[in-house]
N, C-alpha and C positions, 0 to 999 in steps of 0.2 A: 816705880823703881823698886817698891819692896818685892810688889808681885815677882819680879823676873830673880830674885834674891833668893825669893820661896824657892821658885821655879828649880835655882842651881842646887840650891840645896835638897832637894828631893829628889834631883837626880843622883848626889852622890850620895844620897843614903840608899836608893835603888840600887845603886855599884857595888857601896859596903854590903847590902844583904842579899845579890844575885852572886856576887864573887865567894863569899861565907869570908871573906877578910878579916882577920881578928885585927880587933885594936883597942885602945886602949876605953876606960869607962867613957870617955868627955867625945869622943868622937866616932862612939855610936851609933849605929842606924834609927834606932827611936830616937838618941837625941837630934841628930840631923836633921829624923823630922817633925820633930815637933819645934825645934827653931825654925823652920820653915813654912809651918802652919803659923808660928806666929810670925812673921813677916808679913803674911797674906792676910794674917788678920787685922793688923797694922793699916796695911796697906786700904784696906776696906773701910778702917775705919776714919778715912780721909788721911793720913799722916803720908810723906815721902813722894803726895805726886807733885805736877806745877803748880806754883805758884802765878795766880792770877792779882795783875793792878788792877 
C-alpha cells in the first residue's frame, strides 16, 4: 500500500517539475519526492502491507 503512495507521489512531483508549476516550499518537486522515496522505503521495509494470522 505504501509502494502505490510512493508511486502517486512521484507522479505529481513529475507534473510539478515537467509543467515548471511554481508553488509553494512544502509542496515542492524534491519534497514530493522524497516523501515518496520514503514511503517505498517503508514500504520495503515490511511496514503497510497485509497482515498475516
Amino acid at each position: 500500500m505504501l509502494a502505490i503512495a510512493g508511486a502517486v507521489l512521484f507522479v505529481i512531483a513529475f507534473l510539478i517539475n515537467a509543467t515548471e508549476l511554481d508553488t509553494n516550499a512544502v509542496f515542492s518537486s524534491g519534497n514530493l519526492t522524497l516523501l515518496g522515496l520514503a514511503a517505498v522505503a517503508l514500504h520495503l521495509a515490511g511496514l503497510g502491507g497485509r497482515r498475516t494470522r
